[in-house]
C-alpha positions in Angstrom: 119.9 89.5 99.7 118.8 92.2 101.5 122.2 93.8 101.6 122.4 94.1 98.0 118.1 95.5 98.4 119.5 98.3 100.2 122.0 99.4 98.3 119.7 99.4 94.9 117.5 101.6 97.1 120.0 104.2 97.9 121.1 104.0 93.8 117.7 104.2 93.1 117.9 108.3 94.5 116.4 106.9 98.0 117.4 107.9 101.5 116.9 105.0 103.4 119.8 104.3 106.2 121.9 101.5 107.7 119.5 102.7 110.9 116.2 101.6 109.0 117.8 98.7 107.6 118.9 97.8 111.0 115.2 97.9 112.2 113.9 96.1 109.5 116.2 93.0 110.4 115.2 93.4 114.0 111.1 93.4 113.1 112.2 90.0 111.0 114.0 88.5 113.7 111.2 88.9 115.7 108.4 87.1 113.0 106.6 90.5 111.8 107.2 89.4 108.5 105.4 86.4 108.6 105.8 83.8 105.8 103.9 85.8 102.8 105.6 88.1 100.6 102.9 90.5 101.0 103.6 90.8 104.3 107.3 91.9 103.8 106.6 93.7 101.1 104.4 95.9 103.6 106.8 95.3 106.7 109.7 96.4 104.8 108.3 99.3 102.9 107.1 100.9 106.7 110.6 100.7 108.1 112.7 102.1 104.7 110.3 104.2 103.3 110.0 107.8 105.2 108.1 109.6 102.2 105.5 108.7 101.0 106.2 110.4 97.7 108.8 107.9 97.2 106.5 105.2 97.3 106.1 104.4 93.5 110.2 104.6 93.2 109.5 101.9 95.9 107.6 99.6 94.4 109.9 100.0 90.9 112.7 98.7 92.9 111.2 96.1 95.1 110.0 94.4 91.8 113.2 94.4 90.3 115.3 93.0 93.0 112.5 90.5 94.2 110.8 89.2 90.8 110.5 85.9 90.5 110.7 85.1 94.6 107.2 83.8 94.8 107.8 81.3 91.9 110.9 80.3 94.0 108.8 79.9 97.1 105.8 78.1 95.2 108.5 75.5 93.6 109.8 74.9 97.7 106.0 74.0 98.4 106.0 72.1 95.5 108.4 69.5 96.9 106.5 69.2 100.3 105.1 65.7 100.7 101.5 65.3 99.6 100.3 63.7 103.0 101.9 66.9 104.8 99.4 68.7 102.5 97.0 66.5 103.6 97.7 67.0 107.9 97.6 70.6 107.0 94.7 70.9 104.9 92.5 69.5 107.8 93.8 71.2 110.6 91.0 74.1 110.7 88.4 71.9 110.2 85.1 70.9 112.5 84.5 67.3 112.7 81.0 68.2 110.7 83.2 69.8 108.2 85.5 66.3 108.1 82.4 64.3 107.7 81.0 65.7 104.8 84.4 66.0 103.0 84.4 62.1 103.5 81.0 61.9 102.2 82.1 63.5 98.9 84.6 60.5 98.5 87.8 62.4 100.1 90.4 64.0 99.0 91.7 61.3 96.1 88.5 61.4 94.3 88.5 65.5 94.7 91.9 65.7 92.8 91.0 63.3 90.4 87.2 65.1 89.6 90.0 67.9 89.1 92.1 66.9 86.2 88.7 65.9 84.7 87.1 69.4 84.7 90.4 70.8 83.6 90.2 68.5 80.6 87.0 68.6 79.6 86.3 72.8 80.2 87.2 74.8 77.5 85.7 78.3 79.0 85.3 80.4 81.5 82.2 79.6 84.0 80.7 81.6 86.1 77.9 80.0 89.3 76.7 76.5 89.3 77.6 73.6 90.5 80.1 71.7 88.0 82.7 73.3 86.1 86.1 75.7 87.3 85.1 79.1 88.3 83.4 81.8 90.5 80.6 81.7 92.5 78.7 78.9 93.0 78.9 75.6 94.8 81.1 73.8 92.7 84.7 72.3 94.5 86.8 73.9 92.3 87.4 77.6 91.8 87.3 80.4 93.5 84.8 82.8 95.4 81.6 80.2 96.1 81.4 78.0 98.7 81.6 74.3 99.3 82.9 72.2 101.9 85.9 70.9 100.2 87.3 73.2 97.9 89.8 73.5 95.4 90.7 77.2 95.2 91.5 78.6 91.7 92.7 81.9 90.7 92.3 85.1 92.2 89.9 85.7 95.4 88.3 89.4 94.9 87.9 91.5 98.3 89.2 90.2 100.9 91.7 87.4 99.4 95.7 87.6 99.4 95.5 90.4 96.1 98.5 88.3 94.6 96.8 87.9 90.9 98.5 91.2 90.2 101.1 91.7 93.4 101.0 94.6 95.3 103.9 96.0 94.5 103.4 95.7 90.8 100.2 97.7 90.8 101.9 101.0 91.5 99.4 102.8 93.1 101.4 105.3 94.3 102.7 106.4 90.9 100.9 109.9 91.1 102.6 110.9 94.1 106.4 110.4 92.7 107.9 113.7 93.3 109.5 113.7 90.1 106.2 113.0 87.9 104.5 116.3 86.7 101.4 118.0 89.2 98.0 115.9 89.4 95.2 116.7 91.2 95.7 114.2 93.6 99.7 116.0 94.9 99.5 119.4 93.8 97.4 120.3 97.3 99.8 118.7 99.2 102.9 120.6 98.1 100.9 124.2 98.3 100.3 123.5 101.1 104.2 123.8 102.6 103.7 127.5 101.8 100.8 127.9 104.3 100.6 130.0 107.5 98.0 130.6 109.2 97.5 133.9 111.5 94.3 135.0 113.4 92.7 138.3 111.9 88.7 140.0 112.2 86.9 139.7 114.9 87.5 137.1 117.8 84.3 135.3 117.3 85.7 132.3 118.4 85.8 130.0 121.6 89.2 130.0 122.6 88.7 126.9 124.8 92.9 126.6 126.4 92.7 130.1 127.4 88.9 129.8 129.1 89.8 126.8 131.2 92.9 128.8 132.3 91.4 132.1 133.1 88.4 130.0 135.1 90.8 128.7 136.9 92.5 131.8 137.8 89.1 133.3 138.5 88.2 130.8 141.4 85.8 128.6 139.1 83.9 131.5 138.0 83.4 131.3 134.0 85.6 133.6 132.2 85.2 133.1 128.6 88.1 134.1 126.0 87.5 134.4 122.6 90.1 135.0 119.1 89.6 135.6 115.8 89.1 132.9 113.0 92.6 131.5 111.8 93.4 132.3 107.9 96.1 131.1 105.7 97.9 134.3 106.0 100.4 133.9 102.9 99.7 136.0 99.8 100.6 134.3 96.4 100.8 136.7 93.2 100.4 134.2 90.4 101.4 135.3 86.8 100.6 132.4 84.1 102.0 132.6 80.6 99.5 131.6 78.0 98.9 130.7 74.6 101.6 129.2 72.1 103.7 126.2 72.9 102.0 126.7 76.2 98.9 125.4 74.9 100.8 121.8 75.6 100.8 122.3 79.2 97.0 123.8 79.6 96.0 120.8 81.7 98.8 121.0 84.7 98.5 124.4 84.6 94.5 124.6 85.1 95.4 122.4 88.1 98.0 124.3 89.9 95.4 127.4 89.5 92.2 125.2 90.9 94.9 124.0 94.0 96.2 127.9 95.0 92.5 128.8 94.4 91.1 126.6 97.0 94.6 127.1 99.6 95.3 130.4 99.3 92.6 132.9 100.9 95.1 136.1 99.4 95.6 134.9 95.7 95.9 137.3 92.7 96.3 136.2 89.0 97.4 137.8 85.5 98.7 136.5 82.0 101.0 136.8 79.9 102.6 136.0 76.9 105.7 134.4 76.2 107.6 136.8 78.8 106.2 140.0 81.2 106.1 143.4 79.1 104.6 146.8 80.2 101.0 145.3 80.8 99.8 142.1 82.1 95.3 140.8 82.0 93.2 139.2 83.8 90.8 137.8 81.4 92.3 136.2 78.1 89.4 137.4 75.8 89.9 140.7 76.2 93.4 140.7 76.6 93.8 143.4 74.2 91.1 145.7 75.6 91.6 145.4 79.2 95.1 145.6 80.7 96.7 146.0 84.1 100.2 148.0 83.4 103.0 146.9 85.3 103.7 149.7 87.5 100.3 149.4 89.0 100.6 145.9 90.1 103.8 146.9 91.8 102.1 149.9 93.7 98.9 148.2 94.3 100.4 144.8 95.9 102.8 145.3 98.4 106.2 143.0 98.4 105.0 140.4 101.3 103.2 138.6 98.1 104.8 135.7 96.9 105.5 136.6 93.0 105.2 133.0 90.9 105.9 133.1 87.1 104.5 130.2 85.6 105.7 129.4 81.7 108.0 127.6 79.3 110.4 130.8 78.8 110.9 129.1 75.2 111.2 131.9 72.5 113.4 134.0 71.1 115.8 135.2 73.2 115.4 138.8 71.2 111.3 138.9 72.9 113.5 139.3 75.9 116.4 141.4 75.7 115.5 144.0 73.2 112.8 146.4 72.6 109.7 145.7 70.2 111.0 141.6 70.8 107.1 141.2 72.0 105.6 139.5 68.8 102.2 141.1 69.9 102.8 144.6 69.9 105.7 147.1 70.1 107.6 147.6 73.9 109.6 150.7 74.4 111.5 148.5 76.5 112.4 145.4 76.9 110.8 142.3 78.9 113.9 141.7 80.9 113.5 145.3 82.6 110.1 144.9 83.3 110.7 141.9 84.8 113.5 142.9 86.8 111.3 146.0 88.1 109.0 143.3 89.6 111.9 141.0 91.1 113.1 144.2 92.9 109.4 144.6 94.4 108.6 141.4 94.9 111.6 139.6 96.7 110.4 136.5 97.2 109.6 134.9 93.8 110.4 131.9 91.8 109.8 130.8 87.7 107.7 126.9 87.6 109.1 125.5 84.4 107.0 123.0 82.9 109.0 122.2 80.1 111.5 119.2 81.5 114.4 120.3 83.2 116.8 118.2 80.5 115.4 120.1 77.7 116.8 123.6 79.6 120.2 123.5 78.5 119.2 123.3 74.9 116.6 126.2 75.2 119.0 130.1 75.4 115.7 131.8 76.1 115.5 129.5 79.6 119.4 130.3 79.9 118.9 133.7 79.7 115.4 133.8 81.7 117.3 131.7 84.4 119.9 134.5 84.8 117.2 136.9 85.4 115.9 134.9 87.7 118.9 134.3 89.9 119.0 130.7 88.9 114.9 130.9 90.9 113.5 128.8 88.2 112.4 124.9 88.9 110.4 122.3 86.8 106.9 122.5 87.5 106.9 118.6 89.3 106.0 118.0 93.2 109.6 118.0 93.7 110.3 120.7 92.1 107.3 122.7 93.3 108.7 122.1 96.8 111.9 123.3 96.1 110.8 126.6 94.8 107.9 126.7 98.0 111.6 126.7 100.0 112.6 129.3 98.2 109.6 131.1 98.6 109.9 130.5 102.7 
């Protein structure tokens, strides 16, 4: 069974090896799996799973290849002799406990109060004393309390969480590295691109190097301060806006708010559809107030990371030719202007947010791909750490 498991895990696009595997078998053989499904669900997803990003793909698979399991294992305890239930059920118990479950009439009388309620009960209850449900002090249900219970349905907090199972649930879906950006990812991937280096003033305690140089100086305190550490990577974002980029405003606000808050040395500009002579900073006045192209290249020098950000879907003509800009005239074309950046800025990539199986079908990605020495990748967590590679 778990044979076959593994190999719909490594179908499935997951990495897991016969090594993992191996110590998954070994935690079994030594009881760490325990007799609850949960329990190997959570046992077995800590020895194959590496990444957490490939949690959610996880869960997808476990549910295929295990559903229906805990039916199986309810219909084994379903042959188990009712006096073993019985031994079992009164194991835990204090002999106050036993006495006041005999005082209720025992466990024949509870079973058979049971399949009354069950007939008679036509809604859900919640409290009291009487009828099937939560709360309350009534035998039968789930969440109150009475000596001898029948538990019903799901227990909230701190009970076994099976009334949806946990690997049905999928609460890892947002990190699946090939799901687009979310707030709760997108930090996580910028920050591969990080690197911190100490600059201004050393204002602070460098505690390593004090302990060392007082020991070197006989006891004597020799304090040794360094300057503050700062994310020294500069990121030139360029964003295209407006048109059949309206679709993607959302994932794009959030990759700007995530290199806002990471990256200390972040500059921004728009454009439309592809780079021309002139690039803005603020879309309302795009047409009073532009940056020309030359200047960004003499004003930013080519340590910053250069990231285009846009669909590339137009007409390939608003690339290759001159006046192809439906907004105004260019005496030359985008595909020069952008070229004159690529030679500045070395280290630059293209974030796609269009799927990558619609490229093929779009010549304005084809061609914007070529310019970009094949440096263009979807604009997912996976893809976003590809191009962060790149960018290293």
């Amino acid at each position: 069974m778990l044979t076959r498991f593994f190999y719909m895990l490594r179908e499935g696009g997951m990495k897991t090896s016969v090594t993992e595997l191996l110590t998954l078998l070994g935690a079994m053989k030594q009881g760490l799996a325990g007799t609850s499904v949960d329990d190997f669900y959570y046992l077995s997803r800590s020895c194959l799973v590496k990444d957490e990003t490939q949690f959610d793909r996880y869960d997808k698979i476990f549910a295929a290849h295990f559903r229906g399991i805990e039916d199986a294992f309810r219909s084994l305890i379903a042959d188990v002799p009712e006096d073993w239930i019985r031994q079992l059920g009164t194991l835990d118990l204090t002999d106050e406990e036993r006495a006041e479950i005999e005082s209720l009439g025992g466990f024949d009388e509870i079973m058979k109060a049971l399949e009354e309620r069950l007939a008679e009960q036509d809604e859900r209850h919640e409290g009291g004393n009487k009828w099937i449900g939560t709360a309350g002090t009534s035998p039968f249900g789930v969440g109150g309390f009475n000596p001898e219970g029948v538990r019903i349905g799901k227990q909230q907090g701190g009970g076994s969480r099976r009334g949806v199972k946990v690997w049905e649930q999928r609460e890892y879906r947002n990190l699946d590295d090939s799901v687009e950006l979310g707030t709760r990812n997108i930090k996580l991937a910028l920050r591969k691109l990080r690197r911190f280096a100490r600059e201004g003033a050393a204002d602070q305690l460098d505690l390593p190097d004090t302990i060392r140089s007082t020991a070197r100086n006989a006891g004597y305190l020799d304090l040794k301060m360094v300057p503050e550490r700062h994310n020294a990577i500069k990121v030139l974002l360029c964003l295209d806006i407006g048109g059949s980029m309206d679709d993607h405003v959302r994932v794009c606000e959030e990759l700007f708010s995530a290199a806002s808050s990471e990256f200390k040395h972040l500059e921004y500009f728009y454009f439309h559809n592809f780079v021309y002579e002139s690039l803005w900073k603020d879309n309302r006045r795009r047409h009073s107030e532009r940056i020309g192209v030359q200047e960004v290249i003499h004003k930013y020098g080519p340590d910053y990371k250069l990231v285009f950000v846009g669909d590339a879907t137009m007409s390939p003509y608003e690339i290759v030719y001159p006046g192809g800009s439906v907004e105004h005239w260019n005496e030359e074309p985008g595909a020069a202007w952008i070229q004159r950046l690529l030679n500045h800025f070395p280290k630059s990539i293209w974030l796609n947010p269009e799927p990558e199986q619609r490229w093929p079908h779009t010549p304005s990605v084809k061609i914007t791909r070529e310019i970009m020495e094949e440096r263009m990748f979807p604009l997912t967590v996976r893809g976003l750490d590809e191009g962060i590679k790149r960018l290293r």
